[in-house]
C-alpha positions as MATLAB code, in Angstrom:
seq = 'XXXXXXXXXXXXXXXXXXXXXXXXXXXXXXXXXXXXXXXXXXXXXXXXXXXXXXXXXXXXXXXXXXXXXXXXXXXXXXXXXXXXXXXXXXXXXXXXXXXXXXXXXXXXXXXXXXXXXXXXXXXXXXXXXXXXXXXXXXXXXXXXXXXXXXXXXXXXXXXXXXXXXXXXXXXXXXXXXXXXXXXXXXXXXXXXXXXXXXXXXXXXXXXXXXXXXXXXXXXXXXXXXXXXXXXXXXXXXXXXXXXXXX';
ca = [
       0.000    0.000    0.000;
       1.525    3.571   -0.916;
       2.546    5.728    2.041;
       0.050    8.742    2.961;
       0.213   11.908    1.541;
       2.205   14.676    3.575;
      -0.617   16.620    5.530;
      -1.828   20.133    3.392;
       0.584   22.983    3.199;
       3.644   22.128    0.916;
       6.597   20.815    1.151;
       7.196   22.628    4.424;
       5.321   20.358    6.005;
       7.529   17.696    6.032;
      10.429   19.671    7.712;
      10.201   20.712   11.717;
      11.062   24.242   11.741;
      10.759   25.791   14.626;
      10.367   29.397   13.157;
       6.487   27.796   11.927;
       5.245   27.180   15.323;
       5.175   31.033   16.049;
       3.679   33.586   14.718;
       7.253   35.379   13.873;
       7.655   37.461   10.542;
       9.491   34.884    8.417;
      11.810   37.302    7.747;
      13.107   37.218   10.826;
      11.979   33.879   12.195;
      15.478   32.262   13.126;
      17.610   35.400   11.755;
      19.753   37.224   13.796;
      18.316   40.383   15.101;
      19.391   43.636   14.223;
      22.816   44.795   16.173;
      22.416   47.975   18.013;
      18.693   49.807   19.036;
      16.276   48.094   16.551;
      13.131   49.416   17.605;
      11.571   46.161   17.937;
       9.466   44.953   20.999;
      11.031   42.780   23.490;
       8.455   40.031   23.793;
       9.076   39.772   19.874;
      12.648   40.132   20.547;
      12.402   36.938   23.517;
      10.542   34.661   21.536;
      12.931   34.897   18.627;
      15.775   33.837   20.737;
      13.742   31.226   22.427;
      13.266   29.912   18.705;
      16.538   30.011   17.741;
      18.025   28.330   21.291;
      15.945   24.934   20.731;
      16.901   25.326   17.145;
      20.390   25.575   17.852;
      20.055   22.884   20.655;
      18.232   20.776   17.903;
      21.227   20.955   15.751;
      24.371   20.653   17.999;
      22.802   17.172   20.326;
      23.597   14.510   16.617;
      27.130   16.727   16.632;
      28.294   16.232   20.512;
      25.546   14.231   22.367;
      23.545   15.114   25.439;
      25.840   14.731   28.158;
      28.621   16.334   26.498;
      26.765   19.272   24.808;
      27.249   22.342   26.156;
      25.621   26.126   27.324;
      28.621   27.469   24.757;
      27.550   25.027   22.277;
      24.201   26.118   21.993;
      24.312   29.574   22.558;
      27.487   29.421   19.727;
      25.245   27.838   17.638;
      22.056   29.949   17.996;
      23.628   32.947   17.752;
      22.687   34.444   21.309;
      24.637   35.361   24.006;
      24.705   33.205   27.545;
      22.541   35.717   29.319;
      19.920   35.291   26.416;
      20.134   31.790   27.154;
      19.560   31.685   30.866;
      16.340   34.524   30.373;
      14.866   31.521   28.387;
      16.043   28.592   30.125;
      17.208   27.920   33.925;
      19.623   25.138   32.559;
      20.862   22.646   29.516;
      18.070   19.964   30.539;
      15.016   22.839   31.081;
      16.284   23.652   27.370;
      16.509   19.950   26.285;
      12.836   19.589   27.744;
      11.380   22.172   25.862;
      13.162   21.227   22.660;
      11.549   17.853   22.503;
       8.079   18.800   23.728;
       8.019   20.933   20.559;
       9.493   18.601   18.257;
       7.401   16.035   19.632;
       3.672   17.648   19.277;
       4.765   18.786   15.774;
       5.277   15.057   14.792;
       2.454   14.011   16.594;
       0.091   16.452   14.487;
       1.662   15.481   11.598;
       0.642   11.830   12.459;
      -2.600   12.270   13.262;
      -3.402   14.519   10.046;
      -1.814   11.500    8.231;
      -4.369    8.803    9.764;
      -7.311   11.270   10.313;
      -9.336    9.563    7.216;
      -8.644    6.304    7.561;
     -10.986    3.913    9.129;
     -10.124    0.774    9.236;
      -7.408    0.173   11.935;
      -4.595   -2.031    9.914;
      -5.026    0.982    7.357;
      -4.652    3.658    9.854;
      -1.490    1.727   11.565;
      -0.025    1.517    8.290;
      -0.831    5.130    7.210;
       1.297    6.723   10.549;
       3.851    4.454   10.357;
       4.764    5.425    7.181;
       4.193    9.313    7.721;
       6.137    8.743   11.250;
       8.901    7.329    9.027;
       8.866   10.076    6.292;
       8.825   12.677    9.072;
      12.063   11.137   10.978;
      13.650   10.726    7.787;
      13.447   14.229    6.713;
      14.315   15.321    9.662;
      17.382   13.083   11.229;
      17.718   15.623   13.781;
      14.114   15.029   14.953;
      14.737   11.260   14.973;
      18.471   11.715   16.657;
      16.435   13.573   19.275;
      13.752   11.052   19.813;
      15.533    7.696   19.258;
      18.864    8.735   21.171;
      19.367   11.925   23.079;
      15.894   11.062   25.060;
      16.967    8.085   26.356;
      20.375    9.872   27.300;
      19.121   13.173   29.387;
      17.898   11.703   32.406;
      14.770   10.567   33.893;
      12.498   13.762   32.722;
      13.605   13.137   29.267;
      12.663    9.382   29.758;
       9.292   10.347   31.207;
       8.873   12.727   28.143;
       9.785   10.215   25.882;
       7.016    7.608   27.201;
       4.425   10.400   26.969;
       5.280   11.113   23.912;
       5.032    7.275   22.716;
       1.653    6.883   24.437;
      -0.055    9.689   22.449;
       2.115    8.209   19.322;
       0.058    4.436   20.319;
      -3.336    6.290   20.804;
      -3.247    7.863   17.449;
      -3.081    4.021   15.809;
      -5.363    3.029   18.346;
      -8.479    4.467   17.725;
     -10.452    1.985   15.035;
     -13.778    0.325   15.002;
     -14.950   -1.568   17.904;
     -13.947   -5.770   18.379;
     -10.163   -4.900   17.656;
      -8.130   -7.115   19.594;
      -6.809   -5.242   23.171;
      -3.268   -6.203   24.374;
      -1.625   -5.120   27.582;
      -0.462   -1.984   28.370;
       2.915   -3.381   29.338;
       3.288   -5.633   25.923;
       2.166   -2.345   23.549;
       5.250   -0.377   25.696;
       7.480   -3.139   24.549;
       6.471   -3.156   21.014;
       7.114    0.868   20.702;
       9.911    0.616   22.855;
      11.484   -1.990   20.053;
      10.077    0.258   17.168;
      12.676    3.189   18.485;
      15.230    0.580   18.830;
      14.778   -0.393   15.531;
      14.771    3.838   14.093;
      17.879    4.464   16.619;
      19.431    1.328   14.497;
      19.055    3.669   11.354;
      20.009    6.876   13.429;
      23.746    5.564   14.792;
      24.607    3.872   11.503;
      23.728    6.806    9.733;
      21.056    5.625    7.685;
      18.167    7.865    9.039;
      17.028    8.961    5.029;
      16.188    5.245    4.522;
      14.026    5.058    7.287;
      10.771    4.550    5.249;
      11.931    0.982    3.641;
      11.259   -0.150    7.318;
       7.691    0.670    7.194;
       6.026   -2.455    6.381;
       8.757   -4.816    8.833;
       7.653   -2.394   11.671;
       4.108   -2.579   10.682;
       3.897   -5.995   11.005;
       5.911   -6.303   14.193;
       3.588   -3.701   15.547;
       0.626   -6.258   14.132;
       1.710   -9.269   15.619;
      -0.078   -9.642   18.843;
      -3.191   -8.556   17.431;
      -3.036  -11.795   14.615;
      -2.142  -14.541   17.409;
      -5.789  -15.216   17.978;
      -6.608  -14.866   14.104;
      -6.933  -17.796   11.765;
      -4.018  -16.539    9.712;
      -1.742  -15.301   12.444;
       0.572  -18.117   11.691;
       1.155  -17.202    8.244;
       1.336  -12.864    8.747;
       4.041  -13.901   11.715;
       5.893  -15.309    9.844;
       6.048  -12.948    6.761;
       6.728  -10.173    9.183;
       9.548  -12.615   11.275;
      11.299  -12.973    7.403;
      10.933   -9.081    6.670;
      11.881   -7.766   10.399;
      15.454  -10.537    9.746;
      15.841   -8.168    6.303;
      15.962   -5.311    8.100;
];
């Protein structure tokens, strides 16, 4: 089955930009502001930097890794001074936080635009896998950020990544009634090997090619709901041979 369309709104779409989520001038989104006495207000003035920190943190974590990333990296890389940073941020982790809260609702929306037409529940697990692929592809800093660097920052960033997972396993939940429950604790283990299997792509630096592992993580994903199905023997074991390809 072909992968879903991106949601409406161009090609843009596909990329997490930071600069979109506001209601900045594009023109001076992520720019650096004017040196000197600009005229322009300081809430505007705030916001912009905020933007361009947890851009800037976005960019350096694939370069030096949470626990070695630094204040100076960021700021370096954002193009704002320290005591910009620390008006925005009380620390590198209160940054971190707020970097992957954003980057994880935008891929979350994006998800559930992807799978808001489809009915029928193998259809609509199949439709966000595939867009959740695209959208980590596109954007290997996104997927770094989700697939290594939250499992690295500490115990909020492991909390955040579990919310994050359970609105990611509600979105492919919802389907018509009589659909085969498992338990809570199994479906954790199943997403929890589905960013094993994108960090796989992440480290050996094959995040573009995420996408050709949407239909073995589909059917890993499908698994426990076939074992009580007449052909459950048969769709484990096409997904068993295509996960061993991957």
């Amino acid at each position: 089955m072909a992968s879903p369309k991106p949601p409406p709104g161009g090609g843009r779409s596909g990329r997490f930009e930071p600069a979109d989520l506001s209601s900045l001038p594009p023109e001076l989104a992520l720019a650096r502001l004017p040196a000197g006495r600009h005229g322009l207000p300081r809430a505007f003035v705030a916001h912009n930097q905020r933007l361009r920190i947890v851009a800037g943190m976005l960019r350096v974590l694939p370069r030096h890794g949470y626990p070695e990333t630094t204040i100076g990296d960021i700021t370096r890389e954002a193009g704002v001074s320290r005591a910009a940073f620390y008006q925005q941020f009380a620390d590198k982790q209160e940054c971190f936080l707020a970097t992957y809260d954003l980057a994880s609702a935008w891929f979350c929306e994006r998800v559930e635009a992807a799978v808001a037409e489809r009915e029928d529940w193998a259809d609509r697990l199949r439709a966000g896998v595939a867009e959740a692929l695209r959208l980590l592809a596109d954007n290997p800093a996104v997927a770094h950020l989700f697939a290594i660097e939250g499992l690295q920052a500490g115990p909020a960033a492991r909390r955040r990544q579990r919310v994050a997972l359970g609105r990611f396993a509600s979105i492919l939940q919802a389907g018509p009634a009589g659909r085969v429950d498992v338990p809570p604790d199994l479906e954790e283990l199943l997403l929890g090997g589905a960013v094993l299997l994108i960090a796989s792509y992440v480290d050996s630096g094959r995040a573009e090619r995420l996408p050709d592992a949407t239909e073995a993580l589909v059917e890993r994903l499908l698994i426990p709901y076939l074992l009580g199905d007449e052909e459950g023997g048969s769709a484990r074991s096409d997904a068993a041979g295509e996960a061993d390809a991957v």
